[in-house]
N, C-alpha and C positions, 0 to 999 in steps of 0.2 A: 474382493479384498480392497478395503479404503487403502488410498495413499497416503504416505507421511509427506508429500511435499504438495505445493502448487506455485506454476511460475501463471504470473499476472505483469499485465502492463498500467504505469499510471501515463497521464495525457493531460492537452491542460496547461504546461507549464510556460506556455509564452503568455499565458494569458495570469501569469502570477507569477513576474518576475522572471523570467525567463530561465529559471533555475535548472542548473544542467546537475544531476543528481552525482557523488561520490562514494568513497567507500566508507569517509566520513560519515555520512548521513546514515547508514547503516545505524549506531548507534543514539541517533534523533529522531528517527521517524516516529511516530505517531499518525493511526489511523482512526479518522474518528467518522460517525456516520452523518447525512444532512438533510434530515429529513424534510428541510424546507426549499429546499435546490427545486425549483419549477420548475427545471429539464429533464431531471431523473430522478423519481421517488426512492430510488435505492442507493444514490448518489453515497460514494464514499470519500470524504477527504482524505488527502495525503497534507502532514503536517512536517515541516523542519524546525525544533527549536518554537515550537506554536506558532510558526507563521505557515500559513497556507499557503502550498507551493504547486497544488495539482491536485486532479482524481484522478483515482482507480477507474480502467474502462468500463464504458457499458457492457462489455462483451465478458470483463470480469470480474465486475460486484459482487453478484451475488453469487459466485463461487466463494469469492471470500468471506463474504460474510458469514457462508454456512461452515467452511474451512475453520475460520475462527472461534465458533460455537464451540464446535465440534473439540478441539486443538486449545486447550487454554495457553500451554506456552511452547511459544513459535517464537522462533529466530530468523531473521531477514537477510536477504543476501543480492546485492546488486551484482545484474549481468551487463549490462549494455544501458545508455544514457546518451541523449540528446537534450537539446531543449526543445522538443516534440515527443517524445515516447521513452521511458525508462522498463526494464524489465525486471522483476526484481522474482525471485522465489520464499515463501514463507517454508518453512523446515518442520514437524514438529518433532522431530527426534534428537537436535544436538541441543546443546546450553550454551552457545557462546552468547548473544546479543542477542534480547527479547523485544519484541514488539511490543510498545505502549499499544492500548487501542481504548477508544468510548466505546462498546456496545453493550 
């Protein structure tokens, strides 16, 4: 039986601004894909307000991206935040705050 959630980590963020993520940002996020990222062809941006503040890990891209396909509307929900590692869960079962996304 598919899940209706997935918690994922983004990384990355001292290297863009050192942005320590809020609950703010819940309603700005924006995930967009980058297919031209030379490190990782499945590379996902994390977007605040269109500024690029981090990727999605390697360890969980492509969960999300399939997650995403799958799930048109998800809602986001931050757990924990550093300016090293944010954890966040996409939902697809409530309707408070939708995920922007490019795919």
């Amino acid at each position: 039986m598919p899940s209706n959630y997935l918690f994922f980590s983004v990384v990355g963020m001292k290297y863009h601004g050192n942005h320590e993520f809020s609950q703010y940002d819940e309603n700005n996020i924006k995930l967009e894909k980058d297919p031209n990222n030379i490190y990782d062809k499945n590379a996902i941006k994390v977007l605040i307000e269109d500024k690029h503040v981090g990727y999605i890990s390697t360890e969980d891209n492509i969960k999300v991206k399939k997650f995403m396909k799958k799930n048109k509307n998800l809602d986001i929900e931050l757990f924990s935040s550093d300016n090293q590692r944010a954890v966040f869960m996409l939902n697809s079962m409530s309707n408070n705050i939708q995920v922007k996304s490019r795919f």
